[in-house]
C-alpha positions as CSV (number, residue, x, y, z in Angstrom):
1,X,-22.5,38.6,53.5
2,X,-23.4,41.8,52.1
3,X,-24.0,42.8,48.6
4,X,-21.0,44.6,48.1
5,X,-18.9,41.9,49.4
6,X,-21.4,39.5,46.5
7,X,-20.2,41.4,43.9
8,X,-16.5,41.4,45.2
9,X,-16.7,37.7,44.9
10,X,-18.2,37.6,41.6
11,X,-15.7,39.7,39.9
12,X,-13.1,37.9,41.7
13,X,-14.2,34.8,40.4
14,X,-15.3,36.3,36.8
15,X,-11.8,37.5,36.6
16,X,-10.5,34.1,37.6
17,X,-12.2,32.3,34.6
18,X,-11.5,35.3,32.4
19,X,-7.8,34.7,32.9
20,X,-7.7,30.9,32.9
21,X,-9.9,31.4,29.3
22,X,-7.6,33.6,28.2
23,X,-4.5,31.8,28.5
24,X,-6.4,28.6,26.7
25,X,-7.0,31.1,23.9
26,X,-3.3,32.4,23.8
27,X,-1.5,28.2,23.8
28,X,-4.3,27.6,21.3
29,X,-3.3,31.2,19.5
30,X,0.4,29.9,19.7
31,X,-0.7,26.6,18.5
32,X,-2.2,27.5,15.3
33,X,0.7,30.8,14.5
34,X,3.5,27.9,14.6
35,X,1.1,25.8,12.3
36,X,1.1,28.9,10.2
37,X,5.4,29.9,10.2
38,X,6.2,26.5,9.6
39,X,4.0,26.3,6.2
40,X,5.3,29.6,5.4
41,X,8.7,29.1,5.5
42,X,8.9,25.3,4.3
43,X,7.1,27.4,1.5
44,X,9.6,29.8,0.7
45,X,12.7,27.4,1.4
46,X,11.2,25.0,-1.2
47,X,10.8,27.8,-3.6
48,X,13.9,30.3,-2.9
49,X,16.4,27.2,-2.6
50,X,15.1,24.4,-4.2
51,X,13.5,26.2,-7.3
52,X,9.6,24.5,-6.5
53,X,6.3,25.8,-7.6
54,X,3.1,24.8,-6.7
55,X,3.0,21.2,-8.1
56,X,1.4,20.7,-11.3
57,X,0.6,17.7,-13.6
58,X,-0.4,17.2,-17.7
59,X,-2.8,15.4,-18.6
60,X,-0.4,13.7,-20.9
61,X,1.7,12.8,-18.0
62,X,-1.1,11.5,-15.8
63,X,-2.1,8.9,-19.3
64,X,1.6,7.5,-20.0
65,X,0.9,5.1,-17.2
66,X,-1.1,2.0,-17.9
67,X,-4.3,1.9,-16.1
68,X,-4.7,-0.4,-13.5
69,X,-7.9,-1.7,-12.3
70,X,-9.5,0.5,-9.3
71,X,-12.6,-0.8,-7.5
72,X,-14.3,2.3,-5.7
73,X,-15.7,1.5,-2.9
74,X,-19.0,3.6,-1.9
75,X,-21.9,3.5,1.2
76,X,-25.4,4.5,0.7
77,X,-27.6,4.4,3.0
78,X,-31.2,5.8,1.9
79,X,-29.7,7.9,-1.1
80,X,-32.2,7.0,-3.4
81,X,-33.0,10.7,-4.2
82,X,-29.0,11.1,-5.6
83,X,-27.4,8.5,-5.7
84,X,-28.3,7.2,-9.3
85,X,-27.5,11.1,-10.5
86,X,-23.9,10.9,-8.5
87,X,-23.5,7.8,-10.4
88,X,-24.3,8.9,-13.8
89,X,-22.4,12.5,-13.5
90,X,-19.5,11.1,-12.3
91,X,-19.2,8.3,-14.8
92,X,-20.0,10.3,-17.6
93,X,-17.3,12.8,-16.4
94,X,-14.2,10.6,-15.1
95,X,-11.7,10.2,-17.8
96,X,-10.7,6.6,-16.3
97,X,-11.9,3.1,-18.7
98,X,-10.2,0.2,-16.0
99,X,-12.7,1.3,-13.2
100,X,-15.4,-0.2,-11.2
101,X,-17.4,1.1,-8.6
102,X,-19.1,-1.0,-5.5
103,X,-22.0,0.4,-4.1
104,X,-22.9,-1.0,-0.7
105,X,-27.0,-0.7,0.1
106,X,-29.0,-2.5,2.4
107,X,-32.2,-5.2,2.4
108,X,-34.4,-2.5,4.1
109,X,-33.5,0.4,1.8
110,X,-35.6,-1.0,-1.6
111,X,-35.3,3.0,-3.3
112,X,-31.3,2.6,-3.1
113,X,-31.0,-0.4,-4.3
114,X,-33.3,0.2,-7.3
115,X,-31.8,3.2,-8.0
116,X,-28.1,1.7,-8.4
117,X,-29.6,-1.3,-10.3
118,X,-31.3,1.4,-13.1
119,X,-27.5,2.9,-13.5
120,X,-25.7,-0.9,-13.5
121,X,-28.0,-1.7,-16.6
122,X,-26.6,0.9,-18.5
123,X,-23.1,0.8,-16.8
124,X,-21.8,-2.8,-16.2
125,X,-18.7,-1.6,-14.5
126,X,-21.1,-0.4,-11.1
127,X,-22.1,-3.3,-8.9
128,X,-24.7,-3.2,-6.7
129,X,-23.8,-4.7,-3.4
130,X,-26.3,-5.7,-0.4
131,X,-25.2,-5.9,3.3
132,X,-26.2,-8.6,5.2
133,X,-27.9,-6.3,8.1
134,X,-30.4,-4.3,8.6
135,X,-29.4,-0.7,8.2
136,X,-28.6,1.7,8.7
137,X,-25.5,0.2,10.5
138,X,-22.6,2.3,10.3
139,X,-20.1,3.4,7.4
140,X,-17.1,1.1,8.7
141,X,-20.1,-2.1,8.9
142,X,-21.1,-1.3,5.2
143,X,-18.1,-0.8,3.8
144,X,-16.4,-3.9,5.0
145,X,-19.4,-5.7,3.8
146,X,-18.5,-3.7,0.4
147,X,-15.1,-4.8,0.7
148,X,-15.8,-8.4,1.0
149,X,-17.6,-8.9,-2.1
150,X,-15.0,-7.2,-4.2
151,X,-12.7,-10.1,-3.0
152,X,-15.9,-12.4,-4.1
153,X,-16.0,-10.4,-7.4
154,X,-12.1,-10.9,-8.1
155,X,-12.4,-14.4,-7.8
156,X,-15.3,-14.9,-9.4
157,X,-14.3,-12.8,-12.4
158,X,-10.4,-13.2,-12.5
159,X,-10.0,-9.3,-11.5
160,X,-7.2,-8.1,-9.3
161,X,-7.6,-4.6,-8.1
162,X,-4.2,-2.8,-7.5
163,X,-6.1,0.5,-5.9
164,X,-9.1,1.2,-4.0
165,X,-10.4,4.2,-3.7
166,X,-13.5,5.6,-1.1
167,X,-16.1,7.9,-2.3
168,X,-19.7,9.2,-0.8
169,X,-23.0,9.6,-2.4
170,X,-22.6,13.3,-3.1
171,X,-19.3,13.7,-3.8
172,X,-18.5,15.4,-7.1
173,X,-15.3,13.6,-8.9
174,X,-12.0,15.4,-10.7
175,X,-12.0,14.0,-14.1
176,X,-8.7,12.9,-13.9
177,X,-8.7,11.8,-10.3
178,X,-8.3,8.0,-10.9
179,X,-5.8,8.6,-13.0
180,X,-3.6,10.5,-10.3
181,X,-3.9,7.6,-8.1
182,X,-3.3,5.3,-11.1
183,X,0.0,7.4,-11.5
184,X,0.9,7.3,-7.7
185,X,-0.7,3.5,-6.5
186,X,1.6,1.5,-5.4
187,X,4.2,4.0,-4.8
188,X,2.6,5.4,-2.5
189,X,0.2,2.9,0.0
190,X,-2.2,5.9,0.5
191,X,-2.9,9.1,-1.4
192,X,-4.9,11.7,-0.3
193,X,-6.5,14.5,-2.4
194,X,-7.9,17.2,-1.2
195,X,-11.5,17.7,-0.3
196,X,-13.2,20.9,-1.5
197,X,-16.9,22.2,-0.1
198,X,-19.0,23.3,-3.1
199,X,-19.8,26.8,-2.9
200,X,-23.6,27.3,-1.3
201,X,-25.5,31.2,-1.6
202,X,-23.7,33.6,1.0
203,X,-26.6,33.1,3.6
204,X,-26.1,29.7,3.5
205,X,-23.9,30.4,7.1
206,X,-23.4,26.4,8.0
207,X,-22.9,25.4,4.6
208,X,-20.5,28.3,4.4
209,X,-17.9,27.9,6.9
210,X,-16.9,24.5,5.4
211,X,-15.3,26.5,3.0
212,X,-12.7,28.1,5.3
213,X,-12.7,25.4,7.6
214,X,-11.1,23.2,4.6
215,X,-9.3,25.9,3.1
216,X,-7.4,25.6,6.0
217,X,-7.2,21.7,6.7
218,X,-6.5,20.6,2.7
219,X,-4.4,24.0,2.1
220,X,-2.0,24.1,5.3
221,X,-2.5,21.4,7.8
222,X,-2.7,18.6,5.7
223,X,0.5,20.5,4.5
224,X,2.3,20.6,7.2
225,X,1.4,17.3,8.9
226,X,2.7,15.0,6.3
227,X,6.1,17.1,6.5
228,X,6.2,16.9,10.0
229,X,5.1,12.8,10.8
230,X,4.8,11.3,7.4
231,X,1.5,9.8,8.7
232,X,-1.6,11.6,7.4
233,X,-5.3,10.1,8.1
234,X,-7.8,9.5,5.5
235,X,-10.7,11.2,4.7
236,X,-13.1,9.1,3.7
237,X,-13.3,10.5,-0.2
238,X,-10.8,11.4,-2.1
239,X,-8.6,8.2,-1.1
240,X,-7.1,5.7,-2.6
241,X,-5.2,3.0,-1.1
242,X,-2.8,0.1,-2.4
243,X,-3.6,-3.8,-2.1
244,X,-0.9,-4.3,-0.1
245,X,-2.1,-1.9,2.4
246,X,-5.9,-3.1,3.3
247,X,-4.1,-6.6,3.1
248,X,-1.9,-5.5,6.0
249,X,-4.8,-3.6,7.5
250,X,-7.4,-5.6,7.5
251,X,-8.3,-8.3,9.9
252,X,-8.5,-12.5,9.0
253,X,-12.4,-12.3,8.8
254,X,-11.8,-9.3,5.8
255,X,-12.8,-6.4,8.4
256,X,-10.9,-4.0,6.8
257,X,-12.7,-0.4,8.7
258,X,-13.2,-0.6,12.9
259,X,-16.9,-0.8,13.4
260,X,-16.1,0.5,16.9
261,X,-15.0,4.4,15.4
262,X,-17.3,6.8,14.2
263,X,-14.1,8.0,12.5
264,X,-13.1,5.0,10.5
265,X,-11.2,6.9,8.1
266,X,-9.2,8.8,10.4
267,X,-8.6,5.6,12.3
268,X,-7.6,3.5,8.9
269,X,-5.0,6.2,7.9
270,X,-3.2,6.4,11.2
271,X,-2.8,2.4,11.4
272,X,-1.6,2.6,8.0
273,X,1.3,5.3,9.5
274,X,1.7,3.1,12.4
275,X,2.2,0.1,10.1
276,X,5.2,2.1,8.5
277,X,3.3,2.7,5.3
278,X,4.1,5.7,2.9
279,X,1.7,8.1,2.7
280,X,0.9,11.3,0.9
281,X,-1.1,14.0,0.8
282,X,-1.6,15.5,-2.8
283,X,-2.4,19.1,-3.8
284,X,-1.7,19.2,-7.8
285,X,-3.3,21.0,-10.5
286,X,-3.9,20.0,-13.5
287,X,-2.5,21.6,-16.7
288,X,-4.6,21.2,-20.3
289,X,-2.0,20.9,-23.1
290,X,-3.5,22.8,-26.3
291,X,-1.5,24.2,-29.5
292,X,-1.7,27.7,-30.2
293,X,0.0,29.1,-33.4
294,X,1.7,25.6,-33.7
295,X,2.9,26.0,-30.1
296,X,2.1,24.0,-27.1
297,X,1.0,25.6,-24.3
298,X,0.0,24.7,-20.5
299,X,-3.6,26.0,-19.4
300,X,-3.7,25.4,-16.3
301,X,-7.1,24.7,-14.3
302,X,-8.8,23.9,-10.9
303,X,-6.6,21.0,-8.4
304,X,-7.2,17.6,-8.7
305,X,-9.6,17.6,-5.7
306,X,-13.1,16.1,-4.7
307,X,-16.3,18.1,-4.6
308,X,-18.7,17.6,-1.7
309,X,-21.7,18.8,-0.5
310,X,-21.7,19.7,3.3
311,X,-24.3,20.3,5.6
312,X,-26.4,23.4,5.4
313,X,-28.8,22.9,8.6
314,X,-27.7,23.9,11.9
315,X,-28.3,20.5,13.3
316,X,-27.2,18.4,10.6
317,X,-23.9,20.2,10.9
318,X,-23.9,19.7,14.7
319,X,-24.4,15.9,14.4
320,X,-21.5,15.7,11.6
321,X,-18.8,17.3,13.8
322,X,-19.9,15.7,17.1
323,X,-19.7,12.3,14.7
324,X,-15.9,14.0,14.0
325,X,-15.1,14.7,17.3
326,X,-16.0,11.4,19.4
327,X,-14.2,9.4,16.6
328,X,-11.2,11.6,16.3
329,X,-10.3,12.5,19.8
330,X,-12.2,10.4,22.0
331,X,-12.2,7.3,20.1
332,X,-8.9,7.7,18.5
333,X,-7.1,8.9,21.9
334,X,-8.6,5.3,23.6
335,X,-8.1,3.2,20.5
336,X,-4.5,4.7,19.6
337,X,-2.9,6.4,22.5
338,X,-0.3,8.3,22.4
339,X,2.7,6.3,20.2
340,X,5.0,7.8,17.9
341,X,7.9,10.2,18.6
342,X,7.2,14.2,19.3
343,X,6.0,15.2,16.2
344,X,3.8,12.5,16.3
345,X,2.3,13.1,19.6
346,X,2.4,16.8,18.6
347,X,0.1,16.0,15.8
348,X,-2.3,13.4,18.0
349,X,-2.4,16.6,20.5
350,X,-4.2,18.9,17.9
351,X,-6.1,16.3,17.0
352,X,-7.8,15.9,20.7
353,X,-7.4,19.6,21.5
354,X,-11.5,19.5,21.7
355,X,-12.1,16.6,24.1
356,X,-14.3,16.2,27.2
357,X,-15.6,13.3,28.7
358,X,-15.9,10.0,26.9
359,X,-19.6,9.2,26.3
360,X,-20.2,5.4,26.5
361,X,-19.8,3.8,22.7
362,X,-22.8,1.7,21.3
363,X,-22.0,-1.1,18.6
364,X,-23.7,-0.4,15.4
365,X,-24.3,3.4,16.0
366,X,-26.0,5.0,13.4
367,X,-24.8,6.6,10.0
């Protein structure tokens, strides 16, 4: 063959992929635009014939309902460096008095555990918990540890908790966050705030794109979603659940989180939605009442969301989302199929729109 006739074949073949690329970029185009009318026109129906704003609470209306006891529920695994000053800030911040938090750190992570124990002597309302194994584990393995000795603590204190909420070691808490799940818990079986990435300096490129990336989950699709299916999936902060739901959802050995996901958040939401569970994803701000002139008036301030610090290395952020995508849609497409009606399968089918082969799963992969 000649080299002319080479570089006939190569074009021919460049041109091949070029189109086949190409028309994956156009469904996916197509894909995302519907994502896009539909959240723009349930948007202006709501608002031209329904008369609806932007939702938008008091903090007067969020403390006319009694509090009910929460447990938070919260994995470290060597955090020693924050965790004691996530623990502090938050509590010193959250406008919630019927609250405990559970802390779930391991035998071989001594700085952790001292660190929680410093903040429980000062606060008797966070509770140092110890997993049985070795860590690190994995998220779903501590926390169902975690889970397990808040039973032990109910019954060995006469507590009930009516809500339990999940929170990470960096996450910065809304003030009035418990309170909007106190307000919507049991209602509701599952609320779901949104998540919010904290701003890093602009050359901070992989901390950075979080900020879009979420702008556009917890602003549209989240959105959209719930309207669509009714079933959302959790997010692992920002969460709060009913009793009745981790009863339902968890297994008779109290294994409430599948220690076979890397996505046990995700995967706890959408057995919730299977189970027939309500759910509801909540974007609300929150309005200060304050008297001007003998007049009340509404101030109104940033959404009742959680702060979080993402990744800002290149490979940190690689490892998150590959821990994101094998959970989400290779895990969740061989652990939940493809059940529901349309919408739902519509909704499973963006989920997996970034799947390739299915690597071989390990039990107790790492954090």
């Amino acid at each position: 063959m000649t080299v002319p006739d080479l570089l006939a074949t190569f074009l021919w073949a460049t041109k091949g992929v070029l189109i086949v690329v190409s028309a994956c970029f156009l469904i996916s185009g197509c894909d995302d635009f519907f994502v896009d009318l539909y959240h723009a026109v349930r948007t202006m129906c709501q608002r031209v014939f329904e008369g609806r704003r932007p939702e938008a609470v008091t903090t007067t209306q969020l403390s006319d309902a009694p509090e009910q006891p929460i447990a938070v529920m919260i994995p470290a695994w060597d955090e020693g460096s924050i965790i004691r000053q996530m623990l502090e800030t938050n509590l010193a911040r959250v406008d919630y008095g019927n609250l405990h938090i559970f802390v779930g750190t391991y035998p071989n992570d001594p700085a952790t555990q001292r660190e929680v124990e410093i903040v429980s002597r000062h606060y008797p309302n966070v509770h140092r918990i110890i997993c049985p194994h070795i860590g690190p584990t994995n998220k779903s393995d501590c926390l169902n540890s975690v889970y397990r000795e808040i039973l032990a603590h109910e019954k060995a204190h006469g507590i009930r908790f009516e809500v339990f909420a999940l929170n990470d070691s960096e996450d910065v808490i809304h003030p009035q966050c418990f309170k909007l799940f106190n307000r919507l818990v049991p209602r509701f079986d599952m609320v779901q705030i949104p998540v919010i990435p904290l701003e890093a300096p602009w050359w901070h490129f992989t901390a950075g794109h979080y900020l879009d990336e979420f702008a556009e989950i917890h602003g549209k699709e989240m959105v959209v979603r719930q309207s669509l299916t009714g079933t959302i999936p959790a997010a692992g902060v920002g969460c709060a659940f009913s009793r009745r739901a981790l009863a339902l959802a968890a297994t008779d050995a109290d294994e409430l989180f599948s220690t076979d996901s890397l996505a046990e958040d995700y995967d706890l939401g959408m057995r919730l939605g299977a189970l027939g569970l309500k759910q509801a994803f909540v974007r609300t701000a929150i309005r200060t009442e304050r008297a001007i002139s003998g007049a009340r008036s509404d101030a109104s301030s940033a959404y009742i969301a959680i702060g979080e610090y993402f990744p800002s290395s290149f490979s940190a952020a690689v490892r998150q989302k590959a821990r994101w995508i094998i959970g989400i849609a290779f895990q969740g497409w061989r652990k939940l199929g493809w059940r529901g009606n349309l919408r739902m399968k519509y909704a499973l089918l963006r989920d997996r729109r970034a799947s390739s082969r299915m690597p071989p799963l390990r039990s107790g992969m790492a954090w």
